[in-house]
N, CA and C atoms of all chains as a GROMACS GRO file, in nm:
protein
  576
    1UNK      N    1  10.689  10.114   6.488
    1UNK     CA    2  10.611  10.089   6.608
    1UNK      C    3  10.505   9.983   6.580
    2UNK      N    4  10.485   9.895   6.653
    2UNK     CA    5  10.416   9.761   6.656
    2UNK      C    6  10.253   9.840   6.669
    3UNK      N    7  10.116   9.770   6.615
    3UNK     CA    8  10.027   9.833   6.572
    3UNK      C    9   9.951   9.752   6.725
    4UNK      N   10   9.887   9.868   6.799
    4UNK     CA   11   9.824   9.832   6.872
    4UNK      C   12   9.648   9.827   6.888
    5UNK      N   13   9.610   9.713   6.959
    5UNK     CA   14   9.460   9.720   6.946
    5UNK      C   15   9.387   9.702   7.030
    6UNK      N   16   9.282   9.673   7.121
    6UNK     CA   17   9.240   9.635   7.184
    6UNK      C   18   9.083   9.573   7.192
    7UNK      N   19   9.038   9.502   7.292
    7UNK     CA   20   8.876   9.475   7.332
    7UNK      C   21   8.868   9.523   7.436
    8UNK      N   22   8.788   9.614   7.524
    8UNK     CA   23   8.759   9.654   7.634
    8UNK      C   24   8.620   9.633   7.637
    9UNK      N   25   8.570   9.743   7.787
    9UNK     CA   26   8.472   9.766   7.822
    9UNK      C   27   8.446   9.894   7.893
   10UNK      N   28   8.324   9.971   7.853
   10UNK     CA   29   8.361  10.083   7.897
   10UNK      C   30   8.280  10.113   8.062
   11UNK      N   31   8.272   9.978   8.132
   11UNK     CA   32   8.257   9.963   8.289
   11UNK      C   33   8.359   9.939   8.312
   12UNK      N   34   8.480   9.902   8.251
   12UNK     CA   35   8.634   9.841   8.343
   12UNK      C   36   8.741   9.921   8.372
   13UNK      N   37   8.752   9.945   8.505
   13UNK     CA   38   8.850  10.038   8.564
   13UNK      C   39   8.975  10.011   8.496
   14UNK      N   40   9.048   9.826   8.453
   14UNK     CA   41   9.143   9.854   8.410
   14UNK      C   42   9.177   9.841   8.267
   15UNK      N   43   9.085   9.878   8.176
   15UNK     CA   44   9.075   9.925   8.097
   15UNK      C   45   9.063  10.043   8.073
   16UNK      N   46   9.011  10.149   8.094
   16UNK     CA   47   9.033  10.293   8.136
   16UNK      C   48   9.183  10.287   8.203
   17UNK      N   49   9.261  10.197   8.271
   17UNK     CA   50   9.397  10.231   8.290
   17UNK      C   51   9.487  10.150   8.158
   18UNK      N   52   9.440  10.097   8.070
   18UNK     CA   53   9.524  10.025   7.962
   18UNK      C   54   9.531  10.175   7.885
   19UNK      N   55   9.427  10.202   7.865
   19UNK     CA   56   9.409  10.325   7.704
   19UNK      C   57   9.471  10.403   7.771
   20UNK      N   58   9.524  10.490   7.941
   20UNK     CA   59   9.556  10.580   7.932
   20UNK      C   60   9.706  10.536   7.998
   21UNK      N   61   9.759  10.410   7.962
   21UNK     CA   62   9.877  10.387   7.943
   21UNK      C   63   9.967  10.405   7.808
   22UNK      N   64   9.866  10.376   7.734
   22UNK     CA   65   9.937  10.404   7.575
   22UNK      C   66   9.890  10.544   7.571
   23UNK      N   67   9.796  10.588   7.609
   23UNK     CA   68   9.829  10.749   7.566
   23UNK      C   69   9.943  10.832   7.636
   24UNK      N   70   9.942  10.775   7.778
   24UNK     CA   71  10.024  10.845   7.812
   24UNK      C   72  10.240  10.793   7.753
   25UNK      N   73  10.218  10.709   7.684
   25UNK     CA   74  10.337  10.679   7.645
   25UNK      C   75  10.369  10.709   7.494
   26UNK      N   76  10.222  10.753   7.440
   26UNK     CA   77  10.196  10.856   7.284
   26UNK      C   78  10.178  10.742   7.211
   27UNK      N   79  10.136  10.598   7.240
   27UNK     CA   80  10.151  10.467   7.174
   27UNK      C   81  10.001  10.485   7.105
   28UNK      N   82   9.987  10.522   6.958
   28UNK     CA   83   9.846  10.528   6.911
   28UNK      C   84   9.770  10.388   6.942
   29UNK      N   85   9.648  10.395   6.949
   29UNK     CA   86   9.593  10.273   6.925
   29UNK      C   87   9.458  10.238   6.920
   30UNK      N   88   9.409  10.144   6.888
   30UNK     CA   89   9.244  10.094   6.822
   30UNK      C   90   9.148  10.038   6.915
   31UNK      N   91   9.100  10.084   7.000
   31UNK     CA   92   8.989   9.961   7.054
   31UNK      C   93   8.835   9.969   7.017
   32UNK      N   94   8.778   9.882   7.052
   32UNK     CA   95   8.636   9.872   7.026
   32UNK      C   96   8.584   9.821   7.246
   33UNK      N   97   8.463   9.924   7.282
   33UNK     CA   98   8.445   9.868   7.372
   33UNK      C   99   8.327   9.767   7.360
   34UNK      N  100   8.371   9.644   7.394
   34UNK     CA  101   8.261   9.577   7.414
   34UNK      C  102   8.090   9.566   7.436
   35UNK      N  103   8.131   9.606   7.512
   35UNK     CA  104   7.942   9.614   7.611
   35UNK      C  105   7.890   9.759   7.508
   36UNK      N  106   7.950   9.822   7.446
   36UNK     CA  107   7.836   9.949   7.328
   36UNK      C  108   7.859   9.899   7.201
   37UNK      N  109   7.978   9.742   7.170
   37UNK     CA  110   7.939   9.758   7.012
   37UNK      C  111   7.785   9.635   6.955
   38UNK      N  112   7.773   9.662   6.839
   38UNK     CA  113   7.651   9.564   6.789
   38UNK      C  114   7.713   9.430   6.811
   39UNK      N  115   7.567   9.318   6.775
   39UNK     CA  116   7.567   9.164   6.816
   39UNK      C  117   7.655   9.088   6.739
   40UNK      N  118   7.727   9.168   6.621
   40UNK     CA  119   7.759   9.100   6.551
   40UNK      C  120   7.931   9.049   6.589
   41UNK      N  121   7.928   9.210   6.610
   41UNK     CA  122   8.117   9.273   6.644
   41UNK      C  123   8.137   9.170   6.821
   42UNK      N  124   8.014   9.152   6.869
   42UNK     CA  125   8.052   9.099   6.986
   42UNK      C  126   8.050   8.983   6.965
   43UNK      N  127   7.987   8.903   6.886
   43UNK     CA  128   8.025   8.729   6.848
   43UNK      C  129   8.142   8.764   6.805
   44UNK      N  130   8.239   8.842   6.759
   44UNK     CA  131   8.372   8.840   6.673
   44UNK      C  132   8.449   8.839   6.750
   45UNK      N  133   8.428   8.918   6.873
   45UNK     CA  134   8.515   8.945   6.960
   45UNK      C  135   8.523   8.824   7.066
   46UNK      N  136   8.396   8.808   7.084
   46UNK     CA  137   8.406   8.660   7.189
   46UNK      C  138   8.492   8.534   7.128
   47UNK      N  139   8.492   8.528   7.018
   47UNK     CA  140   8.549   8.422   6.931
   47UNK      C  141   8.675   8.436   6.982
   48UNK      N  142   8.734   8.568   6.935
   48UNK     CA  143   8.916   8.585   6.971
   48UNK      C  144   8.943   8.530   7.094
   49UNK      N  145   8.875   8.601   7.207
   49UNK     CA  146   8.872   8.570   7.338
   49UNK      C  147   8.892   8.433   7.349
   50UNK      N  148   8.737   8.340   7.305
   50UNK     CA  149   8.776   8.214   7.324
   50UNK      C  150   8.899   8.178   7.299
   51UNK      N  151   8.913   8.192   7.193
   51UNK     CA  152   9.066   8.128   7.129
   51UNK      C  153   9.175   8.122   7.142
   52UNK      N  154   9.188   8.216   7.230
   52UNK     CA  155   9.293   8.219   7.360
   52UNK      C  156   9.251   8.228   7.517
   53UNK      N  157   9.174   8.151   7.526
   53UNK     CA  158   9.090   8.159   7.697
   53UNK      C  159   9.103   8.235   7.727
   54UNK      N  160   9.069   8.383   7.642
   54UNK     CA  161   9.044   8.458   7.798
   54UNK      C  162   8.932   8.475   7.860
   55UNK      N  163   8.906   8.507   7.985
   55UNK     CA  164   8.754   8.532   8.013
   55UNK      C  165   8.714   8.674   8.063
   56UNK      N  166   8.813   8.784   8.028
   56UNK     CA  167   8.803   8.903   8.052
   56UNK      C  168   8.863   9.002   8.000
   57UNK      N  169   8.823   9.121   8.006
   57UNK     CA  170   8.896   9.208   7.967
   57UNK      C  171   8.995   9.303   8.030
   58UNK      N  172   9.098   9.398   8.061
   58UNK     CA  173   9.148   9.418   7.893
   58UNK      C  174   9.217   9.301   7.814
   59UNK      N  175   9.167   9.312   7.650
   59UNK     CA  176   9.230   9.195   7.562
   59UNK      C  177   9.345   9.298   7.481
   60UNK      N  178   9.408   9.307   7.476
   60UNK     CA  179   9.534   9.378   7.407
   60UNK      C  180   9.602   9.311   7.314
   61UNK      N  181   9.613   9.384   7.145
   61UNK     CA  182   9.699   9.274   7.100
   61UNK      C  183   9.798   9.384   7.028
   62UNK      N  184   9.900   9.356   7.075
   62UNK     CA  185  10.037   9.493   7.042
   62UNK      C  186  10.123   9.387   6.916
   63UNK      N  187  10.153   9.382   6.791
   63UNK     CA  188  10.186   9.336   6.690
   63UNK      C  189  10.095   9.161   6.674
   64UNK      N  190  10.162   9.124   6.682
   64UNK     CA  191  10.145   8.966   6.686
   64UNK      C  192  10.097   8.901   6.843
   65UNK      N  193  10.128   8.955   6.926
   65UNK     CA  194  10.100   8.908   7.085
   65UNK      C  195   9.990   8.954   7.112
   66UNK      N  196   9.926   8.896   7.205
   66UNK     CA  197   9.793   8.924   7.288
   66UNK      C  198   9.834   8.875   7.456
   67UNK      N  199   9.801   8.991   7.468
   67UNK     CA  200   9.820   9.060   7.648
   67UNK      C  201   9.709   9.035   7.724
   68UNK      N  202   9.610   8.961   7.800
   68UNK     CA  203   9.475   8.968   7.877
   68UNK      C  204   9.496   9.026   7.981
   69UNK      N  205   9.481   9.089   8.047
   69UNK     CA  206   9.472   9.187   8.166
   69UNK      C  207   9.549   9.317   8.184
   70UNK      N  208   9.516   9.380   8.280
   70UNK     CA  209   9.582   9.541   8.256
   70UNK      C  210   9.717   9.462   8.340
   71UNK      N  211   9.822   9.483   8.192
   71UNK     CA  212  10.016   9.450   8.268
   71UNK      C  213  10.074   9.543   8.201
   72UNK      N  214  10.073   9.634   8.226
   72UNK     CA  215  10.151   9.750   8.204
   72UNK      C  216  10.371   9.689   8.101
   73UNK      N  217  10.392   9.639   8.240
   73UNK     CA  218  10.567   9.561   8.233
   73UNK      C  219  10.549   9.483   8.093
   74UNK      N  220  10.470   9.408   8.115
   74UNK     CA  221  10.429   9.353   7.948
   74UNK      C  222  10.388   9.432   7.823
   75UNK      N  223  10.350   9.517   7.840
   75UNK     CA  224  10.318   9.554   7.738
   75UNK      C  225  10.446   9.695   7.630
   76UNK      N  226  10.524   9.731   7.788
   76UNK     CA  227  10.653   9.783   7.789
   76UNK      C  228  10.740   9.742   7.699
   77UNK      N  229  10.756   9.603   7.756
   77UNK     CA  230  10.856   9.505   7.671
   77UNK      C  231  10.816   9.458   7.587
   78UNK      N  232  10.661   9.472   7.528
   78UNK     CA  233  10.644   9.408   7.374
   78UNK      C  234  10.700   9.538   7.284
   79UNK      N  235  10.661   9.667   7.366
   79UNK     CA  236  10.694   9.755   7.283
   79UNK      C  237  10.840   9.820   7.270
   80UNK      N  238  10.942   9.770   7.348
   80UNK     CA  239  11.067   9.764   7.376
   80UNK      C  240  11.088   9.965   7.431
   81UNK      N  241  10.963   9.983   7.494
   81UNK     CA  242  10.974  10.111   7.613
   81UNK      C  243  11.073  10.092   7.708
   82UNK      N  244   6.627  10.617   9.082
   82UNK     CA  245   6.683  10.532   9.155
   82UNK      C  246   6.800  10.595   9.257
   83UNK      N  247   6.781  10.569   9.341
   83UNK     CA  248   6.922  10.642   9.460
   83UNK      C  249   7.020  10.529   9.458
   84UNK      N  250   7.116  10.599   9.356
   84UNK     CA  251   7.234  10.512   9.355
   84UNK      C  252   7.360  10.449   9.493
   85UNK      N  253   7.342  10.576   9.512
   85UNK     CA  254   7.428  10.538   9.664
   85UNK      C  255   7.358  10.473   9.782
   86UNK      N  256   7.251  10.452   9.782
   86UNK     CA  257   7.171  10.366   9.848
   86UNK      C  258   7.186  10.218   9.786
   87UNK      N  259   7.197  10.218   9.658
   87UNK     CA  260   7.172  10.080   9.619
   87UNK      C  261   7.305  10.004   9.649
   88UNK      N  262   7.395  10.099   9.623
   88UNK     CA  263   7.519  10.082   9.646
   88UNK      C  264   7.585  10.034   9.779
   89UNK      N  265   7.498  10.136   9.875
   89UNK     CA  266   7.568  10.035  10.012
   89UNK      C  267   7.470   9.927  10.020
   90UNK      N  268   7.329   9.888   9.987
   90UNK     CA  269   7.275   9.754  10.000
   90UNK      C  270   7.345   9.657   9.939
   91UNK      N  271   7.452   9.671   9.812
   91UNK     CA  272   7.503   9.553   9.740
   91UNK      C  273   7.647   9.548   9.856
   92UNK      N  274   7.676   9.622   9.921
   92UNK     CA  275   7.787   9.643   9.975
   92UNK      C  276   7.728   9.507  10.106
   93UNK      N  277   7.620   9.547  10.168
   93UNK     CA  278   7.628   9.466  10.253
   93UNK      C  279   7.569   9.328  10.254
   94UNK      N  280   7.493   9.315  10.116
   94UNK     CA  281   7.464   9.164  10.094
   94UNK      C  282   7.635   9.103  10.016
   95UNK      N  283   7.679   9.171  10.004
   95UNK     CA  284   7.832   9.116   9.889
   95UNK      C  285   7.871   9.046  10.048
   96UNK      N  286   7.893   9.147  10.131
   96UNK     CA  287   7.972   9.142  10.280
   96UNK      C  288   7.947   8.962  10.279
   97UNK      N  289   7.830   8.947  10.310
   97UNK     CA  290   7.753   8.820  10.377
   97UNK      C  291   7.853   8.692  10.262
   98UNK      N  292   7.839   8.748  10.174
   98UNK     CA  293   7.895   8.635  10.038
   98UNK      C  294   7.989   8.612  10.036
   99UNK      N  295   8.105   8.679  10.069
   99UNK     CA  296   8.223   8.680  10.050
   99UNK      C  297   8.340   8.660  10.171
  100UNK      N  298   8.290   8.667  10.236
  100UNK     CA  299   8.336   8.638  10.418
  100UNK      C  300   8.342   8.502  10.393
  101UNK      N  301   8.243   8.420  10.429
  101UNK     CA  302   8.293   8.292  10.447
  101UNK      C  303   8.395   8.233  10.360
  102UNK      N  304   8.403   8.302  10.170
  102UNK     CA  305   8.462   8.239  10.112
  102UNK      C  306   8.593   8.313  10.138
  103UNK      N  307   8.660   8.377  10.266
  103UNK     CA  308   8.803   8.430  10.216
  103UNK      C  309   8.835   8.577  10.196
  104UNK      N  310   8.739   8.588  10.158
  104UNK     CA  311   8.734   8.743  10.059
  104UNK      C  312   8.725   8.852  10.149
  105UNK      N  313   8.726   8.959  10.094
  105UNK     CA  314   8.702   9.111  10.200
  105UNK      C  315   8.665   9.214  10.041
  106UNK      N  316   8.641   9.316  10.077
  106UNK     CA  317   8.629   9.414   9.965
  106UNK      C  318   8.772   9.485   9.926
  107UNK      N  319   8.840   9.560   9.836
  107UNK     CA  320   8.916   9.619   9.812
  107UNK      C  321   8.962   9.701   9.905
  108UNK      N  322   9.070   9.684   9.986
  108UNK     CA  323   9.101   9.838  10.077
  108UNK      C  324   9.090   9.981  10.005
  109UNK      N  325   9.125   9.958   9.844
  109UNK     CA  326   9.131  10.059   9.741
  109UNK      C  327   8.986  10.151   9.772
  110UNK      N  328   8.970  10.218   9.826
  110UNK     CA  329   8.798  10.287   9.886
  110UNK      C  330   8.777  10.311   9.672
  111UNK      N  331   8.872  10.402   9.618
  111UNK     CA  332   8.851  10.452   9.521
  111UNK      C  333   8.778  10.356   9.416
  112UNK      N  334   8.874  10.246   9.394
  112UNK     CA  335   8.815  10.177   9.308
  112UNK      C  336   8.698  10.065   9.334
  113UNK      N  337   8.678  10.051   9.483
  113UNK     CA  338   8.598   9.980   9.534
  113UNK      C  339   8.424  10.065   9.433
  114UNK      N  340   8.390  10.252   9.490
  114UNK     CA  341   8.324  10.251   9.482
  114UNK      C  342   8.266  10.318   9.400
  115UNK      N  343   8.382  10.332   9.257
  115UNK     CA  344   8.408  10.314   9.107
  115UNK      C  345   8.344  10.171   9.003
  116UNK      N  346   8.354  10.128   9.086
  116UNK     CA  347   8.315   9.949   9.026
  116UNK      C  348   8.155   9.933   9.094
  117UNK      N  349   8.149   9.981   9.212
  117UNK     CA  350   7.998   9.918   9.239
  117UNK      C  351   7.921  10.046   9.198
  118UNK      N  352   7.978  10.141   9.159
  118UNK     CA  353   7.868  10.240   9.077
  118UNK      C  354   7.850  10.161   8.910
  119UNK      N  355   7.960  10.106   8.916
  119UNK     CA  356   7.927  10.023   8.759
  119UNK      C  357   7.833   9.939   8.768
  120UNK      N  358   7.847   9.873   8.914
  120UNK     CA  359   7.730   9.746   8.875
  120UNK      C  360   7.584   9.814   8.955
  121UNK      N  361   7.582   9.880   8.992
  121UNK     CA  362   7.445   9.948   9.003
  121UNK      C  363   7.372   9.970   8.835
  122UNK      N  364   7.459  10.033   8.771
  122UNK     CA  365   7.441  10.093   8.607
  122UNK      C  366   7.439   9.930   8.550
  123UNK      N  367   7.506   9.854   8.523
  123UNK     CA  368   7.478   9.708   8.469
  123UNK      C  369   7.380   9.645   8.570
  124UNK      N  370   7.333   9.689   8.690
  124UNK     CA  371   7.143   9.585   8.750
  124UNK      C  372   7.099   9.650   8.701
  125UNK      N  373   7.063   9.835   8.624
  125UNK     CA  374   6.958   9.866   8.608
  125UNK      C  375   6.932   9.872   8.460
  126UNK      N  376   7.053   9.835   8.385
  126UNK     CA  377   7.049   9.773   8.236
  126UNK      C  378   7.033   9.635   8.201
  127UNK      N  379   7.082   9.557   8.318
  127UNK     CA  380   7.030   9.403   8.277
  127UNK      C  381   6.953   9.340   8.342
  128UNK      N  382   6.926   9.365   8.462
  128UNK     CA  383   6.884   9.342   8.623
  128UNK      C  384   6.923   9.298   8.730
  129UNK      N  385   7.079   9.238   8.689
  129UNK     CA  386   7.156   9.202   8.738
  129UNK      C  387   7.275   9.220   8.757
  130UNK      N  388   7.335   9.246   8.879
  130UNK     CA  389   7.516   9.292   8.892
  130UNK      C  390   7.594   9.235   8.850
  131UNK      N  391   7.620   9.262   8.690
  131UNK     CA  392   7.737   9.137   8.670
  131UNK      C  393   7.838   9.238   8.684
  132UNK      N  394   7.952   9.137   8.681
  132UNK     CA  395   8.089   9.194   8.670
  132UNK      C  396   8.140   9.294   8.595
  133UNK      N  397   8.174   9.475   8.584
  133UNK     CA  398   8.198   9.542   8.537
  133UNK      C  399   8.328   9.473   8.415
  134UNK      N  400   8.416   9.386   8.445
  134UNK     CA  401   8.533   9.349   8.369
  134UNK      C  402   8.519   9.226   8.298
  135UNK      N  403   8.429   9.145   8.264
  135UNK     CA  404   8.436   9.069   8.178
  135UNK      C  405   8.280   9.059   8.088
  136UNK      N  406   8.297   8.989   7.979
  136UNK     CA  407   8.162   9.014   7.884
  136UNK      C  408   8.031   8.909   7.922
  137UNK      N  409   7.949   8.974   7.897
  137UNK     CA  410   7.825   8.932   7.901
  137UNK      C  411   7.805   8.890   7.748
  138UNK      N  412   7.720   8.786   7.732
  138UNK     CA  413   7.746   8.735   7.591
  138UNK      C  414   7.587   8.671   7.593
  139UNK      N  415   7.431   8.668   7.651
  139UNK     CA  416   7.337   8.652   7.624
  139UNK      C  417   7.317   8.532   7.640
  140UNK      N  418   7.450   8.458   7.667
  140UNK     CA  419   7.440   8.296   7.709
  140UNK      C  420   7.413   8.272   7.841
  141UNK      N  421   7.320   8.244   7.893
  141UNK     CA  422   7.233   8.222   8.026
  141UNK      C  423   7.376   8.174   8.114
  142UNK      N  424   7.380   8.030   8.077
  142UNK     CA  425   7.467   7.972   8.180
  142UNK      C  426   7.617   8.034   8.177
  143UNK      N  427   7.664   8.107   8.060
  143UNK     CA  428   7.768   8.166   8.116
  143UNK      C  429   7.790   8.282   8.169
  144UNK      N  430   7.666   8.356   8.117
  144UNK     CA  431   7.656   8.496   8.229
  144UNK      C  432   7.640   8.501   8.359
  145UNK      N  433   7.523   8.403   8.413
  145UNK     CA  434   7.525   8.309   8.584
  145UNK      C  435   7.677   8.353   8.614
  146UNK      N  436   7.763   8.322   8.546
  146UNK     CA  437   7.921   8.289   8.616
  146UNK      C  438   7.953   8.428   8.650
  147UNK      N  439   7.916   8.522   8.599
  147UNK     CA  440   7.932   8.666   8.603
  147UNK      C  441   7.847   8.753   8.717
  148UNK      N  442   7.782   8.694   8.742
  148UNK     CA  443   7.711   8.775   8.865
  148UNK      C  444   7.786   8.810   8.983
  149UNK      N  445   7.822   8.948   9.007
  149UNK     CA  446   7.867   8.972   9.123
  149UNK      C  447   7.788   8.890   9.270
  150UNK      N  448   7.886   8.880   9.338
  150UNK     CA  449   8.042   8.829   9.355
  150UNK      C  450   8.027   8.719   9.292
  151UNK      N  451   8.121   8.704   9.229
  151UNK     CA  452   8.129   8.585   9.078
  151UNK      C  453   8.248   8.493   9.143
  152UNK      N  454   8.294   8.539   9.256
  152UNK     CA  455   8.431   8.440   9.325
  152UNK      C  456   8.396   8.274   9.310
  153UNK      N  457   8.278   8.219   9.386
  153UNK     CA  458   8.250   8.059   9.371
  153UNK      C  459   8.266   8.009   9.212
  154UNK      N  460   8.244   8.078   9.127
  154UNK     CA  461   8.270   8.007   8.991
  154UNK      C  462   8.392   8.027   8.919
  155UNK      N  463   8.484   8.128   8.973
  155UNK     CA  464   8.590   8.141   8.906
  155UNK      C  465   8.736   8.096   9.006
  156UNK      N  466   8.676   7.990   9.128
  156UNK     CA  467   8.770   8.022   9.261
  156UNK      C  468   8.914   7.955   9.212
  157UNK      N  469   8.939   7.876   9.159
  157UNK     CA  470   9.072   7.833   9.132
  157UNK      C  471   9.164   7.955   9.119
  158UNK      N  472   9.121   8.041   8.982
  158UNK     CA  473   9.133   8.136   8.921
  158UNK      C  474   9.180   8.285   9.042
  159UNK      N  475   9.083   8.269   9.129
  159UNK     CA  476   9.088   8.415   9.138
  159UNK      C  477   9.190   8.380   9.286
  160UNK      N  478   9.180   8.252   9.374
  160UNK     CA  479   9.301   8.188   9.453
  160UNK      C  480   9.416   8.238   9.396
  161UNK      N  481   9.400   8.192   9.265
  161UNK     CA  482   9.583   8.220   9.260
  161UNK      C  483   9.581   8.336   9.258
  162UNK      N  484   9.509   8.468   9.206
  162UNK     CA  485   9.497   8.552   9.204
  162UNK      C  486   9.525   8.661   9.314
  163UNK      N  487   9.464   8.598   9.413
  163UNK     CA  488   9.416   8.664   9.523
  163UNK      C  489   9.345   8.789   9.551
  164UNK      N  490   9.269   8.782   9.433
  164UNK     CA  491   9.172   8.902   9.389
  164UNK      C  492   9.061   8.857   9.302
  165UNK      N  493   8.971   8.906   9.279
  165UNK     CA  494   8.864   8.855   9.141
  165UNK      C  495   8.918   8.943   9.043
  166UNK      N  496   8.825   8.956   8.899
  166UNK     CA  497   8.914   8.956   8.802
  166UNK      C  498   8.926   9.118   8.830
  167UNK      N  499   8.751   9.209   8.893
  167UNK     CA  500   8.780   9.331   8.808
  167UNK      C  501   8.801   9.374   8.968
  168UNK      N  502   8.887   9.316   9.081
  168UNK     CA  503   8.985   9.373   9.193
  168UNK      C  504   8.854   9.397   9.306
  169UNK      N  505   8.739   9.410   9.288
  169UNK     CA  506   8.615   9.465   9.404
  169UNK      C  507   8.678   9.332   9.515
  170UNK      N  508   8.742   9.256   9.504
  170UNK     CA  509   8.737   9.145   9.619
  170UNK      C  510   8.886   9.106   9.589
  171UNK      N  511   8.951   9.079   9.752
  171UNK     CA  512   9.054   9.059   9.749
  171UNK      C  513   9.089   8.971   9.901
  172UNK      N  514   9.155   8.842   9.895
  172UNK     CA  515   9.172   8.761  10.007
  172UNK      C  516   9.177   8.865  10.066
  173UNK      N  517   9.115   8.755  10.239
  173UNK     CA  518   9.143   8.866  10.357
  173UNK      C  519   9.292   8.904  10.396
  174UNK      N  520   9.343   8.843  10.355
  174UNK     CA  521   9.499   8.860  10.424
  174UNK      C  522   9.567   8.957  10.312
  175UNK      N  523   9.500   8.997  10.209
  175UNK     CA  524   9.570   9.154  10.121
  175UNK      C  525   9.591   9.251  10.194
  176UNK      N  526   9.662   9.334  10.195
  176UNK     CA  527   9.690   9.439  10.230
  176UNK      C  528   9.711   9.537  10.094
  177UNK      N  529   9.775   9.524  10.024
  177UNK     CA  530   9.832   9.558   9.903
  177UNK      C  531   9.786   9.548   9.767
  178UNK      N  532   9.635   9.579   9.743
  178UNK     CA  533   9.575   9.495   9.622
  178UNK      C  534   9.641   9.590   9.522
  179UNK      N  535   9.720   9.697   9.468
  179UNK     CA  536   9.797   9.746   9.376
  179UNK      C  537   9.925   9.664   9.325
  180UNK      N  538   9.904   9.537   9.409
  180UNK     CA  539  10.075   9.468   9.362
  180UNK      C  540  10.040   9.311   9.354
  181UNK      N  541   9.855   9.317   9.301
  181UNK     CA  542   9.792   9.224   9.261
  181UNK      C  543   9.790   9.212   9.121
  182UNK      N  544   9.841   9.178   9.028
  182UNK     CA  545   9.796   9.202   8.848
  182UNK      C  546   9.696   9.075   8.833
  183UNK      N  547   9.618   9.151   8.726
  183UNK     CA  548   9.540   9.075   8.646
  183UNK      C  549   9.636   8.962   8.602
  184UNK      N  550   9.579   8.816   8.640
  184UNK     CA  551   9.643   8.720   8.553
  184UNK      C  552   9.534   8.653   8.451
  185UNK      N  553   9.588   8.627   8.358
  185UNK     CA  554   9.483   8.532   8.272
  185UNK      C  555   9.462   8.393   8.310
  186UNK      N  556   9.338   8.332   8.299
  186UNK     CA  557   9.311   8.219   8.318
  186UNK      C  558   9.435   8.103   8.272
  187UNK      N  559   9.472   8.142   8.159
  187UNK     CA  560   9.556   8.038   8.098
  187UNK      C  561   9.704   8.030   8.144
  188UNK      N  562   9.715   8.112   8.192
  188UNK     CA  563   9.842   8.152   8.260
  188UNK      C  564   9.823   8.092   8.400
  189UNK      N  565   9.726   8.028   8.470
  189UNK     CA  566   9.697   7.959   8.574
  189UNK      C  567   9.735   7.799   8.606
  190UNK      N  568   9.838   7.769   8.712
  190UNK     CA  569   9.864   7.642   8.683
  190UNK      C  570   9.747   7.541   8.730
  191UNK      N  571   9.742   7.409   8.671
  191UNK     CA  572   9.629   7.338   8.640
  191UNK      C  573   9.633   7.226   8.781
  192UNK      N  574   9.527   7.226   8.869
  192UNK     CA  575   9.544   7.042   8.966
  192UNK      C  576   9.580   7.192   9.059
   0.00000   0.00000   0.00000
C-alpha cells in the first residue's frame, strides 16, 4: 500500500472529508494540520505547496503523487481502490 | 462574543460583495454555516475572516488575498471553478455545488 500523507487545516470542511475518506477505506495515514503546527513546520510546508502551486488545502501526497483538493476518484485510482 | 449574530452580519455584508461579482452563497445550508462559524473563530484569532481552506502565512500582501470573500483575487481561478476554493460561494447559476470539485490552480487553463 502506497504511504499516505497529508497538509491540512483544521478549519477545512474538505479536509475533515479527505481524512475521513481514508479512514473510511482503512487507508492509514499522516497529516500535520496547518494553522496548529509551529513557524517552522509551516515555512516547510508552504515551500511544498509553492512548488507545486498550490494555494490551498487539502495537499495529499499518496506515494510519489500529490493530489490538491478534496478528489476523492483521484485518490481511488492512485490507490488502485 | 455571540457567534450567531456575528455570523449573520458576515452573511449580509458577504451578500453585498458577492452579488455583483456573480456569486450567491452555497445552497449547501450545512456547509455554508460550518465554514462561517470557522471564520467567525479565524476574525476572533486574527481579526480578520480569512478563508477557512487555504494558509495564512504572516505575509501581509498574500494574506489580503485571503480575506473572505477572497473571489476578486482569485477570479480566473474560482470562474473556472464555479465555486471559491473552500465552496461558501458558488456562481449564481449553481444549483448543484456537490458536483463542483476542488480544482487546483495549476490545473487551470491559462489566457
Amino acid at each position: 500500500m502506497k504511504k499516505v500523507s497529508m497538509y491540512t487545516l483544521s478549519t477545512c470542511p474538505w479536509c475533515r472529508k479527505t481524512k475521513a475518506f481514508f479512514a473510511s477505506h482503512d487507508v492509514p495515514y499522516d497529516f500535520i494540520d496547518y494553522d496548529l503546527a509551529d513557524e517552522a513546520t509551516q515555512k516547510r510546508i508552504m515551500a511544498e505547496l509553492d512548488a507545486k502551486q498550490a494555494t490551498g488545502f487539502p495537499f495529499v501526497r499518496i506515494g510519489d503523487d500529490v493530489v490538491v483538493g478534496y478528489n476523492p476518484a483521484r485518490y481511488q485510482q492512485l490507490l488502485g481502490l | 462574543m455571540n457567534v450567531e449574530a456575528r455570523k449573520r452580519a458576515l452573511v449580509h455584508f458577504y451578500t453585498k460583495v458577492v452579488t455583483p461579482l456573480g456569486y450567491k452563497f452555497t445552497p449547501d445550508e450545512e456547509l455554508k454555516d460550518f465554514l462561517l462559524e470557522q471564520e467567525v473563530g479565524l476574525e476572533q484569532k486574527h481579526g480578520v475572516p480569512f478563508c477557512p481552506c487555504q494558509p495564512i502565512t504572516g505575509e501581509r500582501a498574500h494574506d489580503m488575498t485571503l480575506v473572505c470573500p477572497c473571489i476578486p483575487f482569485h477570479r480566473a481561478h474560482y470562474d473556472y471553478m464555479k465555486r471559491c476554493w473552500c465552496g461558501l460561494f458558488v456562481r449564481q447559476d449553481v444549483t448543484d455545488p456537490d458536483s463542483l470539485p476542488q480544482i487546483p490552480l495549476s490545473e487551470v487553463p491559462r489566457g
